[in-house]
C-alpha positions in Angstrom: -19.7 46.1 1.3 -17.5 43.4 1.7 -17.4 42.2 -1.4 -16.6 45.3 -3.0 -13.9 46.4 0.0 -12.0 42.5 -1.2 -11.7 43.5 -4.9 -10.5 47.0 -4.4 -8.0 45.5 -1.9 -7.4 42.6 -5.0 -7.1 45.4 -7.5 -4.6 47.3 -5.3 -2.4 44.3 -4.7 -2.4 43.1 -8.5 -1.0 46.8 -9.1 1.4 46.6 -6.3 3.2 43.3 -7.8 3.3 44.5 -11.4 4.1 47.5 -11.0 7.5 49.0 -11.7 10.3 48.6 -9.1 8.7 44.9 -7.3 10.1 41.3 -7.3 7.1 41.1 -9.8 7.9 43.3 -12.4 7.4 42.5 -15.8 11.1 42.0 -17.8 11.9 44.8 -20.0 11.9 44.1 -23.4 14.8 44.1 -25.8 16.7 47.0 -26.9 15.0 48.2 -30.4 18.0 47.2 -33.4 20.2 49.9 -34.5 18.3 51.8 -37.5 19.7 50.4 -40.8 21.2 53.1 -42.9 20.6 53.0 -46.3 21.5 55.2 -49.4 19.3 56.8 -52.1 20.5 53.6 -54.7 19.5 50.8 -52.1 16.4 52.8 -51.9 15.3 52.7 -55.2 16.5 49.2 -56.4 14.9 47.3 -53.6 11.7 49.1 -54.3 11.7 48.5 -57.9 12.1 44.8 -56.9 9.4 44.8 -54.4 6.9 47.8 -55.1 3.5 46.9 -55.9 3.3 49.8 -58.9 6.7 48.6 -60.2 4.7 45.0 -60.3 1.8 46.4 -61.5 3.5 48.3 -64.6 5.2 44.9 -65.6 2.1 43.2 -65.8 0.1 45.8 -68.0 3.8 44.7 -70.4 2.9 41.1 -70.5 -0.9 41.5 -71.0 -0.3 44.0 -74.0 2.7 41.4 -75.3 -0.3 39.2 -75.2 -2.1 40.6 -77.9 1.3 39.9 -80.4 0.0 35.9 -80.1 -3.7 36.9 -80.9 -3.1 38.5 -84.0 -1.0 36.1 -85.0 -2.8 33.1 -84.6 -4.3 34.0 -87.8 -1.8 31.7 -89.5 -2.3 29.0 -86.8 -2.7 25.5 -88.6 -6.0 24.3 -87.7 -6.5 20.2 -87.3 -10.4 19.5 -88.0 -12.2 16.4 -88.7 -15.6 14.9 -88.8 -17.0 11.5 -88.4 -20.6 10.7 -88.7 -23.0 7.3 -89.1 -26.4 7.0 -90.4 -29.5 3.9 -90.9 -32.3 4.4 -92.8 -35.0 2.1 -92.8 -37.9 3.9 -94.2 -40.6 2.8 -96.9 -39.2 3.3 -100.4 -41.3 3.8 -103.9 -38.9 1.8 -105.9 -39.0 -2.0 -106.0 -34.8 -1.6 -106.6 -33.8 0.1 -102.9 -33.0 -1.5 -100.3 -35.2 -1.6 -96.9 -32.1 -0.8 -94.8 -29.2 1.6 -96.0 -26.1 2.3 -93.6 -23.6 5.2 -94.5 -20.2 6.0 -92.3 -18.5 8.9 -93.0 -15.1 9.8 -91.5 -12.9 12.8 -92.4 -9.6 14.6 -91.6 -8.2 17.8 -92.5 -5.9 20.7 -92.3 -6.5 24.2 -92.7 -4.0 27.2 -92.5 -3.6 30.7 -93.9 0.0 31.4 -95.5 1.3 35.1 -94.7 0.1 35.7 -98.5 -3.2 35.8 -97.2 -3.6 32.2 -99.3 -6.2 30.0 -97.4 -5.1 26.5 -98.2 -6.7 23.1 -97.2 -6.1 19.7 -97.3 -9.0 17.1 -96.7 -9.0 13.4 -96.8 -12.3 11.5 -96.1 -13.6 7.9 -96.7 -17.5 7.2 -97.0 -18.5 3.8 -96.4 -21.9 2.5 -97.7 -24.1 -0.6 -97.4 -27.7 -1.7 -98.1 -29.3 -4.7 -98.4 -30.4 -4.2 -102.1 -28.8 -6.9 -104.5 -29.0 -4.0 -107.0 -25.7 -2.4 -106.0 -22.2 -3.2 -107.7 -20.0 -3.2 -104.3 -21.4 -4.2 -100.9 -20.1 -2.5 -98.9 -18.4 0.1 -100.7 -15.9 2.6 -99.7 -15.6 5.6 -101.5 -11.8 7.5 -100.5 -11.4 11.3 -101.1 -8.4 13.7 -101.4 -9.4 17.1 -101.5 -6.6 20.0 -102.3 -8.3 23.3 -101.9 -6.9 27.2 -102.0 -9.0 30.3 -101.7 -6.7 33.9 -102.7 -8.5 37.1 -101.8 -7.8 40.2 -104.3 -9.8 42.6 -102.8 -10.2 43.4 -99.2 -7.5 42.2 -97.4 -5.7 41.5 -100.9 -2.8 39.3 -100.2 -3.3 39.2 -96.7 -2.1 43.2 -96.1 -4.4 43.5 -93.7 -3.3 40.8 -91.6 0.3 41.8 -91.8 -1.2 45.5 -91.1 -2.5 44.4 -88.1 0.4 42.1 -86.8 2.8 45.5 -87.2 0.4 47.7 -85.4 0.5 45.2 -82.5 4.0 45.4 -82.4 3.5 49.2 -82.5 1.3 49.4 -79.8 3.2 47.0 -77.6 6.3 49.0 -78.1 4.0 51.7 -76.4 2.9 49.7 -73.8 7.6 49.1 -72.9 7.5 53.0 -72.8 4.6 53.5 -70.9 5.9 50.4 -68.4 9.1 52.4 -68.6 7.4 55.6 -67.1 5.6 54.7 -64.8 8.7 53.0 -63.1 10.5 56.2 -63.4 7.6 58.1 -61.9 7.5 55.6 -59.4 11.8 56.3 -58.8 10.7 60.0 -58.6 8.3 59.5 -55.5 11.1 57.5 -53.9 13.1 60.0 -54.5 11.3 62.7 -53.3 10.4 60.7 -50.3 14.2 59.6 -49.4 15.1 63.5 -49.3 11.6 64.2 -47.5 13.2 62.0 -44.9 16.6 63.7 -44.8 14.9 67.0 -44.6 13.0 65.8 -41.6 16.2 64.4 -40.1 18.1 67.8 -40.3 15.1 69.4 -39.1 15.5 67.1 -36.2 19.1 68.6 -35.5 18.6 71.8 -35.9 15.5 71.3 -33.4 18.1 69.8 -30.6 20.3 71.8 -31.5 18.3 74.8 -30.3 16.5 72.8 -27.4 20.5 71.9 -26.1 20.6 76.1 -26.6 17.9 77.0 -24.7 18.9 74.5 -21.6 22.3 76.2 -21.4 20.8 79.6 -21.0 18.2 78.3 -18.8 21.2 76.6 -16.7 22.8 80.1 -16.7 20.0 82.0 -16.1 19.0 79.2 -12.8 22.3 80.3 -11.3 22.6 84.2 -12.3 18.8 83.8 -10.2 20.1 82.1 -7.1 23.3 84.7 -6.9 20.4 87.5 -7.0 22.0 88.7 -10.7 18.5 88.4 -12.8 14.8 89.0 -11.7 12.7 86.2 -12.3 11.0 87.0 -15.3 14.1 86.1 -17.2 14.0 82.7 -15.6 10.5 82.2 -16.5 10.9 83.0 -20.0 14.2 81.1 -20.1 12.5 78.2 -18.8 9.1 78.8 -21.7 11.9 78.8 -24.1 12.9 74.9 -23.2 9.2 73.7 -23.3 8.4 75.8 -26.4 11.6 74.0 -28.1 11.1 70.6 -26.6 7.5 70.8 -28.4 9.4 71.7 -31.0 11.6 68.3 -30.8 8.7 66.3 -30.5 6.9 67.5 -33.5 9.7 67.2 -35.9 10.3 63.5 -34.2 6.9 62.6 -35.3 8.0 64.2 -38.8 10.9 62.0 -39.1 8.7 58.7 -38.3 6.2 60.1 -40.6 8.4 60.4 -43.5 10.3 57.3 -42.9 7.1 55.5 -43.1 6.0 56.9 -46.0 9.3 55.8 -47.4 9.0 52.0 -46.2 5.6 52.3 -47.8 7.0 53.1 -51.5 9.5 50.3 -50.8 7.1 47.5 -49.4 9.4 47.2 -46.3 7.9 45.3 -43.4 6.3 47.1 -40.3 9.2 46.0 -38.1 12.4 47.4 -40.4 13.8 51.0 -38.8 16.2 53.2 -41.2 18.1 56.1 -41.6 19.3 57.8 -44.5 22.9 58.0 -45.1 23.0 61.5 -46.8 22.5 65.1 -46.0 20.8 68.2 -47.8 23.6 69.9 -50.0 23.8 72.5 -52.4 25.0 70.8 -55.9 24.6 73.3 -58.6 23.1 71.7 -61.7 25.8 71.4 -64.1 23.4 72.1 -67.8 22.0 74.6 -70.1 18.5 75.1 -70.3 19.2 74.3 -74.3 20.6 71.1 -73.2 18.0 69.8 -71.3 15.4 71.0 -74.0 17.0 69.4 -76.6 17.4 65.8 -74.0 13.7 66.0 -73.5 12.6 65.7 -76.9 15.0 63.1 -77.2 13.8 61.2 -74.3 10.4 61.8 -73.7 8.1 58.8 -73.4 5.1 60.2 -73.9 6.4 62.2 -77.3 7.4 58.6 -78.7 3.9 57.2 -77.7 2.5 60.0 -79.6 4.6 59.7 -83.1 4.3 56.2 -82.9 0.2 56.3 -82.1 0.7 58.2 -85.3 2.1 55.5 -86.9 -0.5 52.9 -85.5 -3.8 55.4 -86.5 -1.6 55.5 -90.1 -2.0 51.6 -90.2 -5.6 51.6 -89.1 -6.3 54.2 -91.8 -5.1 52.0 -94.4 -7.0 48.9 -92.9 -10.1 50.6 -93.3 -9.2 51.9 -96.7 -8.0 48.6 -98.0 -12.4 47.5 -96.0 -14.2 49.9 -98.7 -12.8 47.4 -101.7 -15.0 44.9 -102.9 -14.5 41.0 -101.6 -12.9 39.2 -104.7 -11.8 35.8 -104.3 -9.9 33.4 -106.2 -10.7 30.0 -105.6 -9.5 26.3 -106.8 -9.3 23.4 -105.5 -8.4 19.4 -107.2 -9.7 16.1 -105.8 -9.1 12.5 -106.7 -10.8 9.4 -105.1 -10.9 5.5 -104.9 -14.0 3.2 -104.9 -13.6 -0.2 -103.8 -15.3 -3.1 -101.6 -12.6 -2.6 -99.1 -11.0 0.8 -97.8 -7.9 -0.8 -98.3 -8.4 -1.6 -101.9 -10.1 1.7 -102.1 -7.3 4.1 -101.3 -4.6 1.8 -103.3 -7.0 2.6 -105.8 -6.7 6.7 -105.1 -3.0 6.3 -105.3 -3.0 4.0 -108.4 -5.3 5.9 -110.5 -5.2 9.1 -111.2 -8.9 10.5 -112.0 -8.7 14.1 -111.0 -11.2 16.2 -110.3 -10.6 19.9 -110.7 -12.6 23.5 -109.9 -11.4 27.4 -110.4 -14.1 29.8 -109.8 -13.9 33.9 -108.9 -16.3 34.9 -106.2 -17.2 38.6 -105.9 -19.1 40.8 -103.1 -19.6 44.0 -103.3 -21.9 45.7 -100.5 -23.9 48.7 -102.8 -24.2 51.2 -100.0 -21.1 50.2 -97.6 -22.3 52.2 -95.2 -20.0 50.4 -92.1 -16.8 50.8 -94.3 -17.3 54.3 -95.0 -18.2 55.0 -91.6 -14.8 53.4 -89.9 -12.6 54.8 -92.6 -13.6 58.5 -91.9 -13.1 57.6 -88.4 -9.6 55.8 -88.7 -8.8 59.4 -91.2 -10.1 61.6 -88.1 -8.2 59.7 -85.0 -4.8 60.1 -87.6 -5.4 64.1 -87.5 -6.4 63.7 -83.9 -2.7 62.4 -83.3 -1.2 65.2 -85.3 -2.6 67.4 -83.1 -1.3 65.7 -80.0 1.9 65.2 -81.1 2.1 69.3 -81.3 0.4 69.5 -78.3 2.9 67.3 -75.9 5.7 69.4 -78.5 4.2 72.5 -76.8 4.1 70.8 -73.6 7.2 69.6 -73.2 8.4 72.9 -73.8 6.3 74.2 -70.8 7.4 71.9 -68.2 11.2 71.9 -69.0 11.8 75.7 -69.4 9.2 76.1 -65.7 12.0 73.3 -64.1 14.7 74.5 -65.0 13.6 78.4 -63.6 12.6 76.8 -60.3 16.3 75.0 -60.0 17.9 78.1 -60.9 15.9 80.2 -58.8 16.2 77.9 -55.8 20.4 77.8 -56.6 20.0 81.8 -56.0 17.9 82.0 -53.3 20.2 79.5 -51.5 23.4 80.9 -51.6 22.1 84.1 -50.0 20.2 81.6 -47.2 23.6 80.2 -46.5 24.9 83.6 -46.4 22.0 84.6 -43.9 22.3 81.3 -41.9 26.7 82.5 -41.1 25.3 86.1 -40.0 22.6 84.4 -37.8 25.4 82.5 -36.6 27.8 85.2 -36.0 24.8 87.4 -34.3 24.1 84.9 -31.8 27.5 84.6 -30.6 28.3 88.2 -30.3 25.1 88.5 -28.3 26.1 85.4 -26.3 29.3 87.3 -25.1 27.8 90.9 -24.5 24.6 87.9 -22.5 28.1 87.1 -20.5 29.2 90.6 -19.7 25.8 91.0 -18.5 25.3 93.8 -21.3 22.4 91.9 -22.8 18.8 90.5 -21.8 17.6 86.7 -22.5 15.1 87.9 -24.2 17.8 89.1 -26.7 19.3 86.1 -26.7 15.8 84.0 -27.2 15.4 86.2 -29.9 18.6 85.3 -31.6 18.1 82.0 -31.3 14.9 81.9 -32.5 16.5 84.3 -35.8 18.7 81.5 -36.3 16.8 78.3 -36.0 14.4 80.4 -38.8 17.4 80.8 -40.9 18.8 77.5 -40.6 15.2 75.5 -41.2 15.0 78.4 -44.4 18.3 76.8 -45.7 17.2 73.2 -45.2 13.4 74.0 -46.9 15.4 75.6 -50.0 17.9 72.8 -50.2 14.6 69.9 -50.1 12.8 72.0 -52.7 15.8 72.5 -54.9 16.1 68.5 -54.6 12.8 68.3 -55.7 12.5 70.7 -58.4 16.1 68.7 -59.8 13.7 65.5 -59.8 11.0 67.4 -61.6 13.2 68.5 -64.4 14.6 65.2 -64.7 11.6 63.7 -64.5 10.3 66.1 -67.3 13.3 64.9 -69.6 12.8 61.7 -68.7 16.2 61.4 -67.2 15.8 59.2 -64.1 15.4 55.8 -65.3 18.8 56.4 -67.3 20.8 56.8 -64.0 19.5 53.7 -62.1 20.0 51.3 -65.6 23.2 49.7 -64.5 22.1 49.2 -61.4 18.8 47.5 -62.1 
C-alpha cells in the first residue's frame, strides 16, 4: 500500500504547485491580437491572389495556350542529316571488282512546310568511294550532291487550308478556355462573396443575441430585488432567471456561428490558421437600382458561357470543313532539281558542283484516292452532326439565360418587399416592448409578458437580418447570372 499511498500523495502535490493561484503557476499566455478588419475588396483581391481555384483556373489557361505551339509546329524547320560507312569484302564473279570496297556517305538537310502548305527541302550529301580494283577512274572518289526538292498538295489539305484551319480553331478554342478561366474566377468572387456577408449576418446575429441576453439580465436584476422586497412570487424569478440561460445558450451558439463562418471565409482566401478578422460592414437595405429589361439585355451581352457556345459554333464550323476538305482525293505536285560534282578529292568535287552546272531535274503528279473512304465519310457526318448539336445549345443556354435572370431578379424584388415591411415589424416590436416595459414598471404587467416581447422582438429583428443576407445573396445570383462580378473588381485586380 505504500507505494500506491506515495504517488497519490505525488499526484496531489504536482496539482497543488501547478495549479492556478501557487508560486508555481504556469504564466498566462499573451493577449490574442486585435481581429483585423477587413472589407469586402480586400477580401476578394487577396483571395484571387492566393486561392487555390483562382490558381487552378490559370493553369487550365496556360495548358490550353499550349496547344497554339503544337499546331503550329507544323511549319517548324526541321534540321536532319545522316552519315553512314560501309566494307565489303565478299567473293565477287567478275575478275574486274575489287576484293575490298569502302563507301562513306554523309548528308545534311533542311525541311520545312511554308503556310502554303508547300513542303520544301534542301539536301546536300557527299558519297565517298574506294576499292582496291585498278579498274576504276578515281580512287577514291567523291561524289557531291545538291538536292532542291518541293512537294504542293491540291487535294486534301490543298494549299495547306487545313493546317491554317486548324491553327484558327486553336485560337478559337483557347479564346474559350480565357472565358471559361474568367468564370470560374468570378464564381469563385461569388462564394467570397456570399461567404463575407455569411459572416456579417453571423456578426449581427451575435448583437442582437447580446442584445437580448443584456435584456433578460436587467429584468432578472429587477425581478431579484422586486423578490427580496416581497413584490413578485417566485415563479417570476425562476422564469426570469430560464430566460438568461435560454439566451446565454443562445449567445454561445451564434458565437460558434460567427467562428464558423469566419473560417469558412479564411478557407476561400488561403489565410493561415493563426489570422482573426472581422468584417468592416453591416447588412443594409440597398434597393437595386435596374430594370429587369436591362439586366436581360446585359446578360446576353455578358454571358460566358453564351460566347463559349457561338464560338464552339464556330470551332465545329471549322472542323466541318476539315473533314470536308478529308473526303478529296490526295493529289500532289512534286519537283525537285539536283546538280553534283565528282572528283578524287571532296574539295575538288564540290568546286566541281559549283563550276559546272549539270542539272538534274524531276516533276511528277501523285494521286490517292481511297475507293470506299469509309473513315472520311464517317468523321464528316460526325463533324456535320456536332455543328447542329451546337445550334441546339446555343438556343438552349438562349432559353437558359432567360430562366435564371428573370428567377433573380423576382427573388431581389421580392426580398426588397418583404423587407421594408420586416423593418416596419422590427420598429412596432420595438415600440411594444417599451410600452410593456413601462406598464412591467407600474407593476401593471407580468414577466412573462415581458419575456414574451422580447422574445417577439429578437424574432423580428433576426427576420430582418435573414431577409437582408438573402437579398445579398440573391443580388450575387443575378449578377452572377449576367456575368457582372468580375467587371466590378477589374480595376482592382
Amino acid at each position: 500500500m505504500r507505494p500506491l499511498r506515495a504517488l497519490i500523495v505525488s499526484f496531489l502535490m504536482l496539482c497543488l504547485f501547478t495549479s492556478p493561484g501557487t508560486g508555481y503557476a504556469q504564466e498566462d499566455p499573451l493577449p490574442a491580437p486585435a481581429p483585423r478588419p477587413v472589407s469586402l475588396n480586400e477580401c476578394v483581391v487577396y483571395g484571387i491572389g492566393n486561392a487555390f481555384d483562382v490558381q487552378l483556373a490559370k493553369l487550365d489557361l496556360y495548358i490550353a495556350q499550349t496547344d497554339l505551339m503544337y499546331e503550329e509546329a507544323v511549319y517548324d524547320t526541321l534540321l536532319y542529316g545522316d552519315m553512314n560507312y560501309s566494307e565489303d569484302r565478299r567473293n565477287r564473279l567478275s575478275v574486274f571488282a575489287g576484293n575490298d570496297d569502302q563507301d562513306n556517305e554523309y548528308s545534311a538537310g533542311l525541311n520545312k512546310t511554308l503556310y502554303t502548305g508547300t513542303e520544301v527541302t534542301a539536301e546536300f550529301s557527299d558519297n565517298r568511294l574506294w576499292d582496291d580494283t585498278a579498274y576504276v577512274t578515281q580512287n577514291p572518289s567523291h561524289t557531291t550532291e545538291l538536292l532542291l526538292k518541293a512537294e504542293q498538295p491540291v487535294g486534301v489539305n490543298a494549299f495547306g487550308i487545313n493546317d491554317r484551319r486548324k491553327i484558327s480553331l486553336t485560337k478559337l478554342a483557347i479564346n474559350n478556355a480565357g472565358l471559361n478561366e474568367q468564370d470560374k474566377i468570378e464564381a469563385y468572387i461569388a462564394r467570397v462573396e456570399k461567404a463575407y456577408w455569411g459572416m456579417v449576418f453571423e456578426r449581427r446575429s451575435f448583437n442582437i443575441y447580446a442584445d437580448m441576453l443584456q435584456k433578460a439580465k436587467r429584468l432578472h436584476e429587477v425581478n431579484l430585488k422586486n423578490f427580496n422586497l416581497g413584490i413578485i412570487e417566485k415563479v417570476d424569478l425562476v422564469a426570469s432567471e430560464s430566460n438568461v440561460a435560454l439566451r446565454q445558450t443562445d449567445v454561445l451558439l451564434v458565437v460558434n456561428a460567427y467562428a464558423r463562418a469566419k473560417e469558412n471565409l479564411k478557407l476561400l482566401m488561403n489565410l493561415e490558421d493563426d489570422v482573426d478578422i472581422m468584417p468592416t460592414k453591416d447588412l443594409k437595405y440597398v434597393c437595386i437600382q435596374k430594370e429587369l429589361p436591362d439586366c436581360m439585355k446585359e446578360a446576353f451581352e455578358q454571358r460566358r458561357d453564351y460566347k463559349i457556345a457561338k464560338t464552339d459554333l464556330k470551332i465545329k464550323g471549322l472542323d466541318l470543313k476539315i473533314e470536308s476538305n478529308k473526303r478529296w482525293p490526295e493529289i500532289d505536285l512534286t519537283a525537285s532539281m539536283a546538280m553534283n560534282g565528282i572528283e578524287k578529292n571532296f574539295g575538288k568535287a564540290f568546286d566541281d558542283l559549283t563550276a559546272e552546272y549539270r542539272p538534274y531535274y524531276y516533276a511528277g503528279l501523285e494521286v490517292s484516292v481511297p475507293i470506299e473512304n469509309r473513315q472520311a465519310r464517317a468523321n464528316y457526318d460526325k463533324a456535320k452532326y456536332r455543328k447542329e448539336k451546337a445550334l441546339v445549345n446555343i438556343k438552349d443556354i438562349e432559353r437558359t439565360i432567360i430562366t435564371e435572370v428573370v428567377n433573380a431578379y423576382r427573388d431581389v424584388v421580392s426580398y426588397e418587399a418583404s423587407i421594408v415591411y420586416l423593418k416596419r415589424a422590427v420598429t412596432l416590436q420595438s415600440e411594444k416592448l417599451k410600452e410593456e416595459e413601462k406598464r412591467f414598471s407600474y407593476g401593471r404587467s407580468t414577466t412573462k409578458h415581458i419575456i414574451d416581447y422580447q422574445q417577439d422582438l429578437s424574432r423580428a429583428e433576426l427576420e430582418e437580418a435573414i431577409f437582408l443576407l438573402k437579398h445579398e445573396k440573391s443580388k450575387i445570383d443575378l449578377n452572377r447570372y449576367m456575368n457582372a462580378i468580375l467587371p466590378k473588381y477589374e480595376e482592382l485586380l
